[in-house]
C-alpha positions as CSV (number, residue, x, y, z in Angstrom):
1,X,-122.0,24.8,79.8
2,X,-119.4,24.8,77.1
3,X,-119.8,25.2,73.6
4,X,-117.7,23.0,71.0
5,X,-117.2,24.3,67.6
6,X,-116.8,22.1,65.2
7,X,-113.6,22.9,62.8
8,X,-115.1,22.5,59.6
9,X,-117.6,25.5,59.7
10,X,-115.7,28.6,59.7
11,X,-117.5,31.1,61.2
12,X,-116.5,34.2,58.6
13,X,-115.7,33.9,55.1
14,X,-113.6,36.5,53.5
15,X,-113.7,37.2,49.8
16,X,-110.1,38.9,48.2
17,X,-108.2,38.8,44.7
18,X,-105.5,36.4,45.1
19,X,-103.0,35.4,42.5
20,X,-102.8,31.4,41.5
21,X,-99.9,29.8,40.6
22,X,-99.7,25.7,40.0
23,X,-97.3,23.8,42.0
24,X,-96.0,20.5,42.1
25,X,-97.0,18.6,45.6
26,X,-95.1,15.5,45.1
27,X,-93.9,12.3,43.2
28,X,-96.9,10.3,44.3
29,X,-98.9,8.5,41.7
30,X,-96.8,9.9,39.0
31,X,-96.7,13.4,40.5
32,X,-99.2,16.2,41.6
33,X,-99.8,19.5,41.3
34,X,-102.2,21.8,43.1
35,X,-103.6,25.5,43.1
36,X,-101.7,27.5,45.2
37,X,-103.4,31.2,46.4
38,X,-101.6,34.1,47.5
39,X,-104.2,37.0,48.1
40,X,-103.5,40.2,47.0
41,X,-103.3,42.6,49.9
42,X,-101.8,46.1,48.6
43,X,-103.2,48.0,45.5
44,X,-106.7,49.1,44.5
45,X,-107.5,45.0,44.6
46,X,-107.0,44.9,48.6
47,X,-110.2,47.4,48.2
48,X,-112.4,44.7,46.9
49,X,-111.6,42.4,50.3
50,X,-115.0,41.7,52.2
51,X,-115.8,39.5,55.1
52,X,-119.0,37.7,55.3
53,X,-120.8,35.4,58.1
54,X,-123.1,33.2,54.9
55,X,-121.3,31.4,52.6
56,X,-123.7,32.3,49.7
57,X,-123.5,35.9,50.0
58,X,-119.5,35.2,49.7
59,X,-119.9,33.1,46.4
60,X,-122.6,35.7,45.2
61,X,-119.6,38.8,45.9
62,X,-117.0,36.3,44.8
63,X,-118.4,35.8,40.9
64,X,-119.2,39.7,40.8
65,X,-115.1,40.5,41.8
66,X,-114.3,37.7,39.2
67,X,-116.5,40.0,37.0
68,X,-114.1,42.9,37.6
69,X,-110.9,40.9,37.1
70,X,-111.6,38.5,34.3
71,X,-110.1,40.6,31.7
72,X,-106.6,40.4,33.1
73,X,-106.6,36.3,32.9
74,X,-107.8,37.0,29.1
75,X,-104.3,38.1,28.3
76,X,-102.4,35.6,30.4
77,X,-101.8,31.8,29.6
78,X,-104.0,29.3,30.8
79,X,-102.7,28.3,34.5
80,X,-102.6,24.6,32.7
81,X,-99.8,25.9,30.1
82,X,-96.1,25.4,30.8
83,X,-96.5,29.2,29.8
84,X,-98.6,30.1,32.8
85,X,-96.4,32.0,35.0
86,X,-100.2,32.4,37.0
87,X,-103.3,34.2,37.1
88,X,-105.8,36.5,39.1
89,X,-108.6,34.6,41.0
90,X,-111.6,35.6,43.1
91,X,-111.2,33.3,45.9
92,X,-113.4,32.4,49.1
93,X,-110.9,32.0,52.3
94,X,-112.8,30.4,55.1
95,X,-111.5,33.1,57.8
96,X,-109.1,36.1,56.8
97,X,-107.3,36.0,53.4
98,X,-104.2,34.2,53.9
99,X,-101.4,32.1,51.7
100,X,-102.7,28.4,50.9
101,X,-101.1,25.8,52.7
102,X,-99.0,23.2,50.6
103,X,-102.0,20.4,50.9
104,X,-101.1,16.6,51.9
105,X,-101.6,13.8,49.8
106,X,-103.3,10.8,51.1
């Protein structure tokens, strides 16, 4: 018998400081923008990288890291600002920490 997983459960969940920048996606509708995450792999912050198999216990880790890093983003601009050259993020990968993909518009 063969099992068939389906693509949109992941089956680990990795939790890692990643630095956000805003980027613009396109000229559709007047033009987009989107998040864009880079996680941060070298430095004490690759220390706070953890892999989970439950989602929750990755959100619950997740707002405790964003706990740790906050203070940074209080001395930045707002990731909104055309100041903002980006800001420090607790982020939930689905899988190992990688760079976010340019999304598609539809």
């Amino acid at each position: 018998m063969q099992t068939v997983e389906t693509p949109d459960t992941p089956e680990i969940y990795s939790v890692a400081v990643s630095y956000v920048t805003r980027r613009y996606g396109g000229p559709e509708e007047g033009g987009w923008w989107y998040d864009h995450h880079v996680p941060i792999l070298h430095g004490a912050d690759a220390t706070l990288i953890r892999v989970f198999t439950d989602y929750g216990a990755a959100v619950a880790y997740a707002n405790e890291v964003y706990g740790i890093i906050k203070i940074r983003n209080e001395e930045l601009p707002p990731l909104d600002s055309v100041l903002s050259d980006g800001q420090y993020a607790a982020h939930i990968f689905d899988g190992l920490p990688c760079e976010t993909p340019r999304p598609h518009y539809e």
